[in-house]
KOLTIVO-787541 format. One record per atom (N, C-alpha, C): residue in one letter; atom name; x, y, z. Coordinates in nm, 3 decimals, decimal comma. Layout:
node aa=A	at=CA	xx=X	yy=Y	zz=Z
...
% end
This chain:
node aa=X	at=N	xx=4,032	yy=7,655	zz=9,104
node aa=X	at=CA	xx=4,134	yy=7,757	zz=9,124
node aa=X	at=C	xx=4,131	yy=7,802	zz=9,269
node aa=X	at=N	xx=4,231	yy=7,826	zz=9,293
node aa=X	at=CA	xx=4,226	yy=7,868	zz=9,443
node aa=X	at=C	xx=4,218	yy=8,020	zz=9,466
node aa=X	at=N	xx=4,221	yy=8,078	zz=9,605
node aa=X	at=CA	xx=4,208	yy=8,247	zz=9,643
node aa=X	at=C	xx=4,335	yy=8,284	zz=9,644
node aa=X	at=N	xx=4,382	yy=8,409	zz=9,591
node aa=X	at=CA	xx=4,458	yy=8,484	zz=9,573
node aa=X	at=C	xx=4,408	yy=8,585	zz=9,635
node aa=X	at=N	xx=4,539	yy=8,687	zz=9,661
node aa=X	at=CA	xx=4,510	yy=8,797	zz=9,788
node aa=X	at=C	xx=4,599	yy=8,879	zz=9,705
node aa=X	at=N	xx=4,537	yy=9,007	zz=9,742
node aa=X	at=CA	xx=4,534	yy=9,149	zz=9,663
node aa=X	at=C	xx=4,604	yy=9,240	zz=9,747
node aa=X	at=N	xx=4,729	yy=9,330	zz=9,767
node aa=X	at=CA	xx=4,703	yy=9,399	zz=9,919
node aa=X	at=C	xx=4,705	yy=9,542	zz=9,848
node aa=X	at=N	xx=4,682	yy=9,626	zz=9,904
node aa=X	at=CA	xx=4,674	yy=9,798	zz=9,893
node aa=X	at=C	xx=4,691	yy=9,878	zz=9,984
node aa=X	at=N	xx=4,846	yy=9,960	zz=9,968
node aa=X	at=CA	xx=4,893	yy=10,021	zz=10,070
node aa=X	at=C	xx=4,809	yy=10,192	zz=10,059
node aa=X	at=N	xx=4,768	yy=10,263	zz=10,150
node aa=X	at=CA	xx=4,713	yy=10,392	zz=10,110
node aa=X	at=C	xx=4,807	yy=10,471	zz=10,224
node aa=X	at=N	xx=4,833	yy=10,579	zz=10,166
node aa=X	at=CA	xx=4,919	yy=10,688	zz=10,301
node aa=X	at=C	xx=4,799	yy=10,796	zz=10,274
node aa=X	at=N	xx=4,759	yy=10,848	zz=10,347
node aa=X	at=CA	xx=4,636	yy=10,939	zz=10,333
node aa=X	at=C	xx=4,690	yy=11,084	zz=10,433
node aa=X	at=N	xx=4,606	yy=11,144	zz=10,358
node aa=X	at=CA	xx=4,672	yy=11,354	zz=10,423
node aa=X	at=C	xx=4,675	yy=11,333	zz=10,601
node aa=X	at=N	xx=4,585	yy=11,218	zz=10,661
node aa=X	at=CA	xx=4,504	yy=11,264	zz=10,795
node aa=X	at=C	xx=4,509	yy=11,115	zz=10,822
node aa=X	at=N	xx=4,446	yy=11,068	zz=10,950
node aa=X	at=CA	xx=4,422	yy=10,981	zz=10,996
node aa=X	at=C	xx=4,272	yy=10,923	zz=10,966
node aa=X	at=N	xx=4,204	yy=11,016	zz=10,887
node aa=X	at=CA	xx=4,061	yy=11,008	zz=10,870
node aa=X	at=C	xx=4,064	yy=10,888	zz=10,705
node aa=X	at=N	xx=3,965	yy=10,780	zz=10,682
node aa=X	at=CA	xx=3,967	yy=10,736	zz=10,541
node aa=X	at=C	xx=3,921	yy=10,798	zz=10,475
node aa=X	at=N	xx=3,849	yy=10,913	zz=10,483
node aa=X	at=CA	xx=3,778	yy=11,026	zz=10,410
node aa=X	at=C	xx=3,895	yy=11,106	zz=10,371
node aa=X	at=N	xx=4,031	yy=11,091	zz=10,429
node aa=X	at=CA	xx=4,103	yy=11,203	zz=10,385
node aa=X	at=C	xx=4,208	yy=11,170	zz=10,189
node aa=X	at=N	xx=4,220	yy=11,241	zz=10,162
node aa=X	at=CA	xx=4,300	yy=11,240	zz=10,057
node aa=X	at=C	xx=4,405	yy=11,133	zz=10,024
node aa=X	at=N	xx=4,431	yy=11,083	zz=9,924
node aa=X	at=CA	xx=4,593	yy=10,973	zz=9,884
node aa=X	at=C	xx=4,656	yy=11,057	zz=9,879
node aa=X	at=N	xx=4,805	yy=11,023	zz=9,963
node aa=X	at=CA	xx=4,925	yy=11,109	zz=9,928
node aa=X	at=C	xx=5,011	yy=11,020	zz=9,833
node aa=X	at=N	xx=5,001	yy=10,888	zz=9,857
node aa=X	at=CA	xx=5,104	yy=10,777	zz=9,807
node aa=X	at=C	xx=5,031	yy=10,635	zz=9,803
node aa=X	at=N	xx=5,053	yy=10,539	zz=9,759
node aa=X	at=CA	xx=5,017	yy=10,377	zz=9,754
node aa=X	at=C	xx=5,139	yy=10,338	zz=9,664
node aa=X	at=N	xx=5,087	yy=10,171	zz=9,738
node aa=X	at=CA	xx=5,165	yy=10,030	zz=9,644
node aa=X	at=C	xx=5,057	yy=9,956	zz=9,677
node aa=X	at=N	xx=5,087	yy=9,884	zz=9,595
node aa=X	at=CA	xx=4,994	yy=9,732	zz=9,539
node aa=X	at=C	xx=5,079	yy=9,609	zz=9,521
node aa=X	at=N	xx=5,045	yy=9,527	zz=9,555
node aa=X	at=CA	xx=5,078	yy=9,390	zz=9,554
node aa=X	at=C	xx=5,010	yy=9,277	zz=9,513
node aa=X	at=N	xx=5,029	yy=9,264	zz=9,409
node aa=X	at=CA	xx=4,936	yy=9,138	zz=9,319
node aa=X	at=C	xx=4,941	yy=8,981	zz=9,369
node aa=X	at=N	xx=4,923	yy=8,914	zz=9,460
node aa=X	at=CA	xx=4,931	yy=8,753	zz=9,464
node aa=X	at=C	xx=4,889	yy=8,711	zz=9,333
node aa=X	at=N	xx=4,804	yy=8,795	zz=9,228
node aa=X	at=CA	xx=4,724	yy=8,646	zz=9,167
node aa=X	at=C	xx=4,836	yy=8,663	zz=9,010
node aa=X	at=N	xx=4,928	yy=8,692	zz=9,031
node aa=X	at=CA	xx=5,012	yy=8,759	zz=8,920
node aa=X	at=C	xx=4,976	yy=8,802	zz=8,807
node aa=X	at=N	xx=4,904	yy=8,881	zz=8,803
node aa=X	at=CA	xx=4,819	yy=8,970	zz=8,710
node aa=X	at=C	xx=4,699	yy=8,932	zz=8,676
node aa=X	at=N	xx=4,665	yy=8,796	zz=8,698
node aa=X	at=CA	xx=4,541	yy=8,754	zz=8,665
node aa=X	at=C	xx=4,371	yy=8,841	zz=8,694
node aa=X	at=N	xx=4,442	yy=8,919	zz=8,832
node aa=X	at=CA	xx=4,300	yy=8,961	zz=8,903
node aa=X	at=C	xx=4,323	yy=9,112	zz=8,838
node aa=X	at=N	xx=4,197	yy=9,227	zz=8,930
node aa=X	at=CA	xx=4,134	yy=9,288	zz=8,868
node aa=X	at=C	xx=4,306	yy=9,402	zz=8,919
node aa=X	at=N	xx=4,362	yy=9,477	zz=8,796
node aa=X	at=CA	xx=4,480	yy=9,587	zz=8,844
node aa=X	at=C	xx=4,409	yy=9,752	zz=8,864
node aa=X	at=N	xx=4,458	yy=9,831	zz=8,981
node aa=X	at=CA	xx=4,468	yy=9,973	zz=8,971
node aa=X	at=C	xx=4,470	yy=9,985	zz=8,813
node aa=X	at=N	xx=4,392	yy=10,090	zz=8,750
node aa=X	at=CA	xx=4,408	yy=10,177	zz=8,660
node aa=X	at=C	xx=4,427	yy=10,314	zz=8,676
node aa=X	at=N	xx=4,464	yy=10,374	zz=8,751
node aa=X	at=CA	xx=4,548	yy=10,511	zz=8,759
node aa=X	at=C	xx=4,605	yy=10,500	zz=8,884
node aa=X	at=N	xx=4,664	yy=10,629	zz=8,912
node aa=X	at=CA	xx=4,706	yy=10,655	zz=9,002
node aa=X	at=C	xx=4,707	yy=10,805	zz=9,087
node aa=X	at=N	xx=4,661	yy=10,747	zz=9,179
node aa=X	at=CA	xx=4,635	yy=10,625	zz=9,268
node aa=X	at=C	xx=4,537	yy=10,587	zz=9,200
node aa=X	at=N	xx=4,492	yy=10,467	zz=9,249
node aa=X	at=CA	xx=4,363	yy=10,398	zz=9,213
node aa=X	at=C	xx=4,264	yy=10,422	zz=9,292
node aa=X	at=N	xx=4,229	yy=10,526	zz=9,439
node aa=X	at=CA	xx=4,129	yy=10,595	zz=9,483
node aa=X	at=C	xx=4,200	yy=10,688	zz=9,533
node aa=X	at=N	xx=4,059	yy=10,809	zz=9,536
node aa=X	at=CA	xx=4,089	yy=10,927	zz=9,570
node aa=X	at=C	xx=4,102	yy=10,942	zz=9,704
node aa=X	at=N	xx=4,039	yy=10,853	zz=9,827
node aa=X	at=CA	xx=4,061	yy=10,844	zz=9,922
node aa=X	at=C	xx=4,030	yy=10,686	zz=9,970
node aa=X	at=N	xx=4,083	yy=10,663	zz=10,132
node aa=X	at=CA	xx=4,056	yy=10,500	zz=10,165
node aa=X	at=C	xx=3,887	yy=10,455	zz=10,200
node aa=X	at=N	xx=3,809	yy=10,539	zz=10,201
node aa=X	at=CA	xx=3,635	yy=10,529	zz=10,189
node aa=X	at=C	xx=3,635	yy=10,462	zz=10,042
node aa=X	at=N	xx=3,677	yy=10,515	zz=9,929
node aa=X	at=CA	xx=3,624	yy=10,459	zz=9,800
node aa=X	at=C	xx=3,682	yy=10,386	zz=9,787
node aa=X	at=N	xx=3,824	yy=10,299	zz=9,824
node aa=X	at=CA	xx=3,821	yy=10,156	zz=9,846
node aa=X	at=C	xx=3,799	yy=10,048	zz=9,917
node aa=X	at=N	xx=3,712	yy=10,093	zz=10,021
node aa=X	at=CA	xx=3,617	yy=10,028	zz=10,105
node aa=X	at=C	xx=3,499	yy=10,015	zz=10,034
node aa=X	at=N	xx=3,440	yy=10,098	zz=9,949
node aa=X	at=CA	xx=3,318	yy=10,109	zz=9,845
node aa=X	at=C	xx=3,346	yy=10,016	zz=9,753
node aa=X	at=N	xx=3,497	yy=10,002	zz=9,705
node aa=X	at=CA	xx=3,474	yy=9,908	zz=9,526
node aa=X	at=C	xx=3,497	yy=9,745	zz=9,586
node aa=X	at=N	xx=3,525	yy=9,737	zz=9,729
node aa=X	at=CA	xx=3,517	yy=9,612	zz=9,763
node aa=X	at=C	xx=3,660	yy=9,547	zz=9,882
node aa=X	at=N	xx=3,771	yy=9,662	zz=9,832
node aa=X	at=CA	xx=3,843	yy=9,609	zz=9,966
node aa=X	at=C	xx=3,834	yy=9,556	zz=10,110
node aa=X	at=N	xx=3,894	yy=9,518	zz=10,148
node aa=X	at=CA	xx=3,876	yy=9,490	zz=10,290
node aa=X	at=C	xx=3,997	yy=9,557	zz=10,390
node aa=X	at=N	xx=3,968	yy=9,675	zz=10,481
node aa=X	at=CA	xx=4,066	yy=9,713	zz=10,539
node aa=X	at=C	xx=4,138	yy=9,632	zz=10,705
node aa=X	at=N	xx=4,268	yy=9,585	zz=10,649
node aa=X	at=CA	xx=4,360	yy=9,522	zz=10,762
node aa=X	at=C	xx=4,376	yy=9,599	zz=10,883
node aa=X	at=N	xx=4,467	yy=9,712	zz=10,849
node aa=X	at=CA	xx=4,562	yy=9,767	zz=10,922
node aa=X	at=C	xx=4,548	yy=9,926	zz=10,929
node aa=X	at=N	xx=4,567	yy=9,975	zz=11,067
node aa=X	at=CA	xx=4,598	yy=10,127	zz=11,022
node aa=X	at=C	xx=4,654	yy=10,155	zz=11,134
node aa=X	at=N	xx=4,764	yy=10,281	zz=11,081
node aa=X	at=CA	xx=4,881	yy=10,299	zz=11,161
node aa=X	at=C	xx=4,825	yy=10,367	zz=11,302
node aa=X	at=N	xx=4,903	yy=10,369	zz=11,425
node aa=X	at=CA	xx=4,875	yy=10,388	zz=11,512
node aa=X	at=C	xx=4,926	yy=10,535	zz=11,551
node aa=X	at=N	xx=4,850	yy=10,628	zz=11,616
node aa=X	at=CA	xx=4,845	yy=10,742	zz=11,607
node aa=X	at=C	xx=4,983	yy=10,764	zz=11,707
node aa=X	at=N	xx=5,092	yy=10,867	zz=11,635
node aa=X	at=CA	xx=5,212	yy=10,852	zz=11,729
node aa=X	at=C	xx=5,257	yy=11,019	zz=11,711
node aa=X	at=N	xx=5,257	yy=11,088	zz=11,841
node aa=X	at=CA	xx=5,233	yy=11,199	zz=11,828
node aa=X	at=C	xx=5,435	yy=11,231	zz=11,777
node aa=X	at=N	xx=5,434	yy=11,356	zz=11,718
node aa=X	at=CA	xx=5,581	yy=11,333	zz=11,695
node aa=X	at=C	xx=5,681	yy=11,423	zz=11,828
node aa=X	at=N	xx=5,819	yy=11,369	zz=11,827
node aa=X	at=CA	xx=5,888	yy=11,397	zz=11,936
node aa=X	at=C	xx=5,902	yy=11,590	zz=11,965
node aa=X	at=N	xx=5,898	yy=11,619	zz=12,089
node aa=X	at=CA	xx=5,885	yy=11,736	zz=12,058
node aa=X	at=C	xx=6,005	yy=11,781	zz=12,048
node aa=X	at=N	xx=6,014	yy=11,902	zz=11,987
node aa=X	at=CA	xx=6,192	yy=11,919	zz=11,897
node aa=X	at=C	xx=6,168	yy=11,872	zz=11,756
node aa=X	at=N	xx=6,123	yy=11,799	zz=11,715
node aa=X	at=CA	xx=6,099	yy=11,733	zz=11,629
node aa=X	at=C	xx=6,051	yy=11,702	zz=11,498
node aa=X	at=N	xx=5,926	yy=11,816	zz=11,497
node aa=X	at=CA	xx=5,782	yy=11,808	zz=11,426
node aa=X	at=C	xx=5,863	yy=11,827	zz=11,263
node aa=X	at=N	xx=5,901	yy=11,919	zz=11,272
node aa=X	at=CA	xx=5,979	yy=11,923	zz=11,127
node aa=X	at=C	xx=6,067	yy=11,889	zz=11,080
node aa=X	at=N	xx=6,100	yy=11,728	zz=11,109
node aa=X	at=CA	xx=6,220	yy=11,682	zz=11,113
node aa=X	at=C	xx=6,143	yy=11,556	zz=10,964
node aa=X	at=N	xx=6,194	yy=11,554	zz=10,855
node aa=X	at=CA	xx=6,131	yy=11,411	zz=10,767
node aa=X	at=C	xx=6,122	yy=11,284	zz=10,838
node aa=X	at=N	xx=6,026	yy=11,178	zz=10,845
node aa=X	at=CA	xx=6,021	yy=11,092	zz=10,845
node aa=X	at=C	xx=5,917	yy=10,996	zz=10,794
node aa=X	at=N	xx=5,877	yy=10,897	zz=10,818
node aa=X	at=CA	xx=5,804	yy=10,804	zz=10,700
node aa=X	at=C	xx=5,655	yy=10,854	zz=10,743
node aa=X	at=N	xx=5,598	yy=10,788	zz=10,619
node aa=X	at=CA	xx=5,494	yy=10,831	zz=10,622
node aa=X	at=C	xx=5,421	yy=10,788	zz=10,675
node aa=X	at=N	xx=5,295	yy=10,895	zz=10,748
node aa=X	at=CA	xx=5,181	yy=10,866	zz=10,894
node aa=X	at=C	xx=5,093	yy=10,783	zz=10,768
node aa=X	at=N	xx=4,993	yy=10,788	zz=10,827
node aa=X	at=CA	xx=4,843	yy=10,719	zz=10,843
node aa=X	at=C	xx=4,822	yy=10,605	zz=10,719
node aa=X	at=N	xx=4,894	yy=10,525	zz=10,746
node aa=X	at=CA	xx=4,920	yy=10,410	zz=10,672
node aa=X	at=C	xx=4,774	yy=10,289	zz=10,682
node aa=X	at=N	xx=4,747	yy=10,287	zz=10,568
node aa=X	at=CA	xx=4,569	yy=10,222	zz=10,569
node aa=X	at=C	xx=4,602	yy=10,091	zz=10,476
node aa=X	at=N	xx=4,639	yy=9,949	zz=10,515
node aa=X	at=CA	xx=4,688	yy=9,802	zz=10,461
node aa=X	at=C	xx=4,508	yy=9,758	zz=10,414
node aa=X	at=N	xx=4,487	yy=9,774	zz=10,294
node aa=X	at=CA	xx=4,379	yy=9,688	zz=10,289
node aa=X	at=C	xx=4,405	yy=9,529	zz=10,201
node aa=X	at=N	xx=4,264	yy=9,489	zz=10,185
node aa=X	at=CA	xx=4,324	yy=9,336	zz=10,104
node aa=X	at=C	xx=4,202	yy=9,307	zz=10,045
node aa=X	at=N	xx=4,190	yy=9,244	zz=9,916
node aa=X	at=CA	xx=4,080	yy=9,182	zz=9,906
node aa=X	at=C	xx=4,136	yy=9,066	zz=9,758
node aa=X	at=N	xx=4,062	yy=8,929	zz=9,818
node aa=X	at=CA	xx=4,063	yy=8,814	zz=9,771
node aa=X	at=C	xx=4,001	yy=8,794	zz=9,631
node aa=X	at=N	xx=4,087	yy=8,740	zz=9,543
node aa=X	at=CA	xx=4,040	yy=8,702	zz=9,406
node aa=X	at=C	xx=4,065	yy=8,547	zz=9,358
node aa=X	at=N	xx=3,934	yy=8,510	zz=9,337
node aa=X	at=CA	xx=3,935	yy=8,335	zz=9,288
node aa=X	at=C	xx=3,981	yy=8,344	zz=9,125
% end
């Protein structure tokens, strides 16, 4: 069988992985075969999915907001892409 790839989006309160889930998505390659989130979120912060085995990709780059601005909606900061591989 070959590797399948797992991804896990985390939006967290802060820029810190210690900080809180505000939001996630998940993306299954192995089409259900591998191990799924059971709640939601599936961690309380991006530290305890560094603990159950993820591997973290990506994290958003710190972008201060325009001034005029601050309270204006837009997408969500501190975006944490992790991944981890299932045979």
């Amino acid at each position: 069988m070959s590797v399948r790839q797992q991804v896990l989006m985390l939006w967290l309160a802060s820029p810190s992985l210690e900080a809180h889930v505000l939001g996630w998505s998940f993306f299954d390659g192995t089409s259900g075969t591998g191990p799924q989130p059971a709640t939601d979120p599936p961690y309380p912060t991006g530290v305890a999915a560094l603990v159950d085995g993820w591997r973290l990709l990506q994290m958003s780059p710190m972008i201060p907001p325009t001034s005029g601005h601050e309270r204006e909606p837009s997408f969500l900061k501190h975006e944490f892409v992790f991944e981890r591989l299932i045979d």
